[in-house]
C-alpha positions, 0 to 999 in steps of 0.5 A, a space after each residue: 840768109 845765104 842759101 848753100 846749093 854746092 861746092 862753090 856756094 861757101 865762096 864768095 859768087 864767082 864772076 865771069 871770067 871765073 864762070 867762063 873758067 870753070 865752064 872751060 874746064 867741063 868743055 876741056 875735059 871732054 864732059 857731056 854739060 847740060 844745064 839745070 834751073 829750079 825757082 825756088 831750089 833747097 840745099 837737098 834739092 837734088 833733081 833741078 829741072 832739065 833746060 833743053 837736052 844734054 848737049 851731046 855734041 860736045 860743044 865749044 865753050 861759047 855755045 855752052 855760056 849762050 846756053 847759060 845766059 839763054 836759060 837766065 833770060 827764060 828763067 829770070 827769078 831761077 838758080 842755074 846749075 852747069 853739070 857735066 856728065 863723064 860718058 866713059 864712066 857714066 856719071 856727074 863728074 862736076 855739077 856748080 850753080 853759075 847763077 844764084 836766085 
């Protein structure tokens, strides 16, 4: 049984290049991203535990993926979830699971 933890979830598992895609979009758009993990999430699971702090500095695109793949190292048997936050309107503007337990 698949577990459906968002949007992107009814699609086939994204790969790379289209991970790296949509993380370009929340770095492009000037979005706060920061990077969620739970171990055993549910499809009404709406609070993940936090990997570092929000990345407020508004990195590139490079330091968000290592940031990804730092968390998947740390959390090997975890979801792993890229949010990013609109400052200006103080709210998630997109939030998909990048990695899958």
């Amino acid at each position: 049984m698949t577990r459906r933890l968002g949007t992107f979830s009814y699609l086939p598992p994204m790969t790379s290049a289209q991970i790296r895609a949509q993380a370009a979009g929340v770095v492009d758009r000037g979005l706060v991203p920061w990077i969620e993990y739970a171990t055993d999430p549910a499809p009404g699971d709406h609070l993940w535990s936090l990997w570092r702090l929000p990345m407020t500095d508004l990195p590139g695109l490079d330091q968000v993926l290592d940031e990804i793949d730092a968390c998947a190292s740390a959390n090997p048997s975890a979801s792993i979830k890229l949010v990013g936050y609109d400052p200006s309107r103080q709210n998630q503007a997109v939030s998909f699971v990048v990695r899958s337990a």
